[in-house]
N, C-alpha and C positions, 0 to 999 in steps of 0.2 A: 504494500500500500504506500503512496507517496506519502510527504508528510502531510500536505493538506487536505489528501483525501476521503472525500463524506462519508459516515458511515452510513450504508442505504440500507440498513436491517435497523433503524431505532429511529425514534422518532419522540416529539415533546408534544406538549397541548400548553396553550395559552387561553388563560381565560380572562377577559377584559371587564372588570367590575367598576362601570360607568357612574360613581357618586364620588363626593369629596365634600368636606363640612363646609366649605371655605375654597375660593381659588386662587391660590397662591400666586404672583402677579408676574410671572415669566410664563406660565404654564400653554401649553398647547394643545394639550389630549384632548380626547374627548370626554366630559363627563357634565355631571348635572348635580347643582347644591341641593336638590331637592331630592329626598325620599322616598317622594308618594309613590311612586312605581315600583318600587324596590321587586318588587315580592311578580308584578308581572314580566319585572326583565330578567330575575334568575328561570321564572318558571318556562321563558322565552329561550334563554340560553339551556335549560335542560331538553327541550325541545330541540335544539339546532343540534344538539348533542349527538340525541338518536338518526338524527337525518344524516349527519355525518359518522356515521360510525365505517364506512368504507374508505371513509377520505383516505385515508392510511395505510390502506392494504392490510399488510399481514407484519407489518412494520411491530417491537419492541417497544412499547412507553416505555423514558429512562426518566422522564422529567414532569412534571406538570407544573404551571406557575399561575398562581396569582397575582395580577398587576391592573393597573389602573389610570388613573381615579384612585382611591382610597380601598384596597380590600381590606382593610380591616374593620372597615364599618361593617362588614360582615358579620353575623355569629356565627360560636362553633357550629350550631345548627345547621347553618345556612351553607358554610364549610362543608358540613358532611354529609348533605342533599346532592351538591355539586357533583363531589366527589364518587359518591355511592352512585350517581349515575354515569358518571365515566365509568366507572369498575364494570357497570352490566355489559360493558360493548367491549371490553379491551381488559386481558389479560395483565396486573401489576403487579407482578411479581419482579419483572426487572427492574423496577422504581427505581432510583437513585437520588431523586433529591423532589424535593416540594415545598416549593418557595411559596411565603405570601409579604406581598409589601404590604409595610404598616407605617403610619404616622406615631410618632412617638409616644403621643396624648390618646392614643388607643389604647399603649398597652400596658393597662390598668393590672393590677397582681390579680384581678377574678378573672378578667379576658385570659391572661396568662396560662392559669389553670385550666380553663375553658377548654382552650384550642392544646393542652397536653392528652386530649381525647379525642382529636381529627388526625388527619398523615402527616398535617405542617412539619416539616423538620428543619425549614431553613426560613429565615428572615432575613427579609432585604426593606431596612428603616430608613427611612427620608430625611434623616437627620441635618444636611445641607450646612449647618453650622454649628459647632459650641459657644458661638457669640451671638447675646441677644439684637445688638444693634443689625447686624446683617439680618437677623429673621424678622426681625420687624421693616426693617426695608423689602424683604421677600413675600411680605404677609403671609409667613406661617403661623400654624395656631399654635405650637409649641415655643418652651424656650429652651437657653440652653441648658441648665441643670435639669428638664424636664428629659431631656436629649440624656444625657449619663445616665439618669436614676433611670429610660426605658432599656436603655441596654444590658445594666446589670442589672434589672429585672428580668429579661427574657434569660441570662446567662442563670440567673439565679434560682429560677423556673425549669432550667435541663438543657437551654436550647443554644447549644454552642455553635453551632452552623449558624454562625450572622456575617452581614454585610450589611456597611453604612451609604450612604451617600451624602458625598459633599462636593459643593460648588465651591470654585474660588471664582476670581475675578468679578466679583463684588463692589459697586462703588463703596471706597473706605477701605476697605478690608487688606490691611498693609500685608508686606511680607512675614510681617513678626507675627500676625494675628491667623495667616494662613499658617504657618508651621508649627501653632500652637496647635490648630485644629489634627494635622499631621500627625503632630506628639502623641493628641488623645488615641490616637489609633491606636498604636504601642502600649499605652498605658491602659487601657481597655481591655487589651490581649485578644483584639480584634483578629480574624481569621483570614479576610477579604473587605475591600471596601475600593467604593468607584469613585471617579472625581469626574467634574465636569465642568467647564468653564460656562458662566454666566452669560447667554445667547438674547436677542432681543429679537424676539419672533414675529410678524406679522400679526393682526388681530388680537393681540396678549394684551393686559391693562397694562403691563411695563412698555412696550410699544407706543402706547397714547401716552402714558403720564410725560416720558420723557419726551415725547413730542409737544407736549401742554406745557415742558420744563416744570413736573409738578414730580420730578425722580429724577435722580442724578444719572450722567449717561453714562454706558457702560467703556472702559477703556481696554482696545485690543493690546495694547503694549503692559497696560499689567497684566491681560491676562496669561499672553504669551511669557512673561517672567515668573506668573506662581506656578505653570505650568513645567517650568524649568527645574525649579525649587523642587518639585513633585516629584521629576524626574532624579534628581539628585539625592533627593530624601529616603526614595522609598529602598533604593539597598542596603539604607544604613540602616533598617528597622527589619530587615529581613524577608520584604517586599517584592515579589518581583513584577515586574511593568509587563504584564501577559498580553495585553491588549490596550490601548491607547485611553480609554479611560475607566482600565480596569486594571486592580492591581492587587497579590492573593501570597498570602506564604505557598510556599511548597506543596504540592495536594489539596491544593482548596480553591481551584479555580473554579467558576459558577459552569456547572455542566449543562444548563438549562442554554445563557448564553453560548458559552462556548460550539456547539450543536448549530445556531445558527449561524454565525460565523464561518463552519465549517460547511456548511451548504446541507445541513439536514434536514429531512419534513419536518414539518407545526404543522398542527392544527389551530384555528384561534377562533374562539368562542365569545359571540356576545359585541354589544356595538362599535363597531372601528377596528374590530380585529382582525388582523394581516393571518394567512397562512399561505405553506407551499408545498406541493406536492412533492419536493424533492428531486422534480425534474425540470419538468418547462413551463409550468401552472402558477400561477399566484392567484389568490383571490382577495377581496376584503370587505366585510361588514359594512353597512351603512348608518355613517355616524350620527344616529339618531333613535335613542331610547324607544320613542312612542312607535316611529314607523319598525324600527326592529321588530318590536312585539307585536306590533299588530300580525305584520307579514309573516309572521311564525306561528301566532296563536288564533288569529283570525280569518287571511285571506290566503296561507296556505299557498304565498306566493316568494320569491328567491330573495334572497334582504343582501344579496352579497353582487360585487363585479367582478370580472375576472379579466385575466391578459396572457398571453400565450410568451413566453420567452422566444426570441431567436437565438441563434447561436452568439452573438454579439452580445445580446444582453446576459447571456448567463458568464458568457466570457467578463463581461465589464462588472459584472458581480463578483465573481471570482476575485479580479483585482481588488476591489475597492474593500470586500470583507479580510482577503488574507493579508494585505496590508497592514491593516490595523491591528495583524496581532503577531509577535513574540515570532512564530512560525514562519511567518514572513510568502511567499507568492513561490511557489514551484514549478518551474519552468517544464520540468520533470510530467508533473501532472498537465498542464495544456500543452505539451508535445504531446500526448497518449489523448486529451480532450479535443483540441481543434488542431494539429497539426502542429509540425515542423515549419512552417513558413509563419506560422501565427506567434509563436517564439523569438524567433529571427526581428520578428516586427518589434515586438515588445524590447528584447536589448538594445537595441536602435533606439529606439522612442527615451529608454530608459540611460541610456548615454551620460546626457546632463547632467542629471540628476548624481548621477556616480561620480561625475566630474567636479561636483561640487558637495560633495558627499554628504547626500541627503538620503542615499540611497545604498545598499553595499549589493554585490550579489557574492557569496560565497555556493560550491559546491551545489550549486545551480536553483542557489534560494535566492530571492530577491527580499529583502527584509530594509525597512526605513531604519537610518540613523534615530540620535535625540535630537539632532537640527532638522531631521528631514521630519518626524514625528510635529513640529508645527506647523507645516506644511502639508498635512496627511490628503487630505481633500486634492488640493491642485495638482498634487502628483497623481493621485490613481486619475482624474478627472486625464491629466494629458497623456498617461497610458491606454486609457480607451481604445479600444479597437471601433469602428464605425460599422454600423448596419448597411449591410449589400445591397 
């Protein structure tokens, strides 16, 4: 097997749980501060469940995740409704991990115990900062001491399988306050945890306020230097940089992610949710609670679109995911996938970038430097191959 290649016997399910108490003011996803549906979009998603139970073929669940929106507005109940109707269609006995993201201010010491009687075994918390000034610029409902006391509550409760998420490039948010956040990993005896730079998204409230100048703007130049810091930091904690804003000790990389990355089927369940057949197929959800349910529970009509990959695009997928991780792009594997000639193109293309060492290719891997690593985007983007 190359190094980057898929494994096409396993596969994950994603399940997209469309609420959030509050919208956090970068946010993007899809979801809805309102409850009153709750109960018709799970019974909607246990419905899309069974219509899919082919999607997959004869494929290994290794993963399931809960993501969002807020899954932990969830109960265990609700959790093992879910659950217990994936189980009727698909054999879980290869499980490996089952993630639920949670808001920190979910997880209360009853919720805790709660969900010690569902499959959760992994926790991926939104933590975003240890400093209250940046979460109130963020408008999260959390603070920072709220952020510690969730983590060693879940650790304190059985559940060592966690990962945090935190943003830098924050207006404010100096280098000394980014490395504190850093530290707390360490000192947490944190397993895995993601970083991600601070994005100013089209349609978001952070989009309009700093447009209204009613929110500070965000600066590329810090955020390409905490992201440096990031890069510097995390060997010395014993961290390795497995993917570009993922970073895990030794054996604890996120197998749910990592899976896609490497070009494996999902299934994704419930409003806005992407999956792939593994092959040439993409589909995805229509981001829309009411119409979701309806078309599932009522009119018995398709709530998803779909697109067919060409060879070009799954080539340019190729790039753009194995890039972004540790593994780096296998010349190896699209010689055996699109050709010898398709190869040839790519170290050509890829030239520059070696030239300026953004880029390394060793033993016939193509893998980004830490300078090419700020650059991730416009390097795979000018490796592109073009549609015929």
């Amino acid at each position: 097997m190359f190094q980057n290649e898929k494994t096409n016997n396993t596969a994950g399910i994603y399940l997209h749980i469309p609420f959030c108490k509050q919208a956090c003011i970068y946010c993007n996803f899809h979801f809805s501060t309102s409850l009153k549906y709750k109960d018709d979009v799970l019974a909607a998603m246990m419905r899309e469940i069974a219509l899919q139970q082919h999607y997959l073929g004869n494929r290994q669940i290794e993963t399931v995740y809960f993501g969002g929106g807020t899954p932990s507005l969830l109960s265990a109940d609700d959790i093992n409704r879910l659950f217990d109707t994936i189980a009727k269609y698909w054999p879980l006995n290869n499980l490996k991990e089952c993630t639920l993201e949670a808001n920190p201010d979910d997880l209360n010491k009853q919720y805790l115990r709660d969900l010690r009687h569902t499959p959760i075994s992994r926790f991926s918390i939104g933590i975003q900062s240890f400093h209250d000034k940046d979460l109130l610029y963020m408008k999260r409902a959390h603070n920072g001491q709220q952020a510690e006391t969730a983590i060693k509550g879940a650790q304190d409760a059985g559940f060592d399988n966690l990962t945090i998420d935190l943003i830098y490039g924050i207006p404010g948010l100096t280098d000394a306050a980014w490395q504190q956040n850093l530290n707390k990993v360490k000192e947490l005896s944190l397993p895995h945890f993601s970083a991600y730079a601070l994005t100013v998204e089209e349609r978001t409230a952070l989009h309009h306020a700093i447009a209204k100048k009613a929110a500070a703007p965000v600066d590329n130049e810090q955020s390409a230097a905490q992201f440096e810091i990031l890069m510097t930091h995390a060997p010395s904690i014993g961290f390795e940089h497995y993917e570009i804003s993922n970073l895990a000790k030794p054996g604890s990389y996120a197998v749910h992610n990592t899976n896609y990355w490497r070009g494996n089927a999902y299934l994704g369940i419930g409003p806005s949710a992407h999956s792939f057949d593994g092959d040439r197929r993409r589909r995805w959800n229509v981001a829309n609670n009411i119409t979701y349910t309806q078309g599932l529970l009522q009119d018995n009509r398709p709530t998803h679109e779909e697109e067919v990959l060409t060879d070009a695009d799954r080539m340019n997928e190729y790039i753009m995911t194995s890039l972004r991780t540790q593994w780096g792009c296998d010349t190896g594997y699209i010689g055996a996938q699109w050709g010898t000639d398709t190869v040839k193109q790519l170290l050509r293309s890829s030239e520059s970038f070696q030239e300026r060492q953004w880029l390394q290719l060793q033993d016939g891997i193509l893998t980004l430097t830490n300078r090419g690593r700020l650059f991730a985007d416009r390097i795979a983007s000018d490796l592109f191959t073009e549609n015929e």
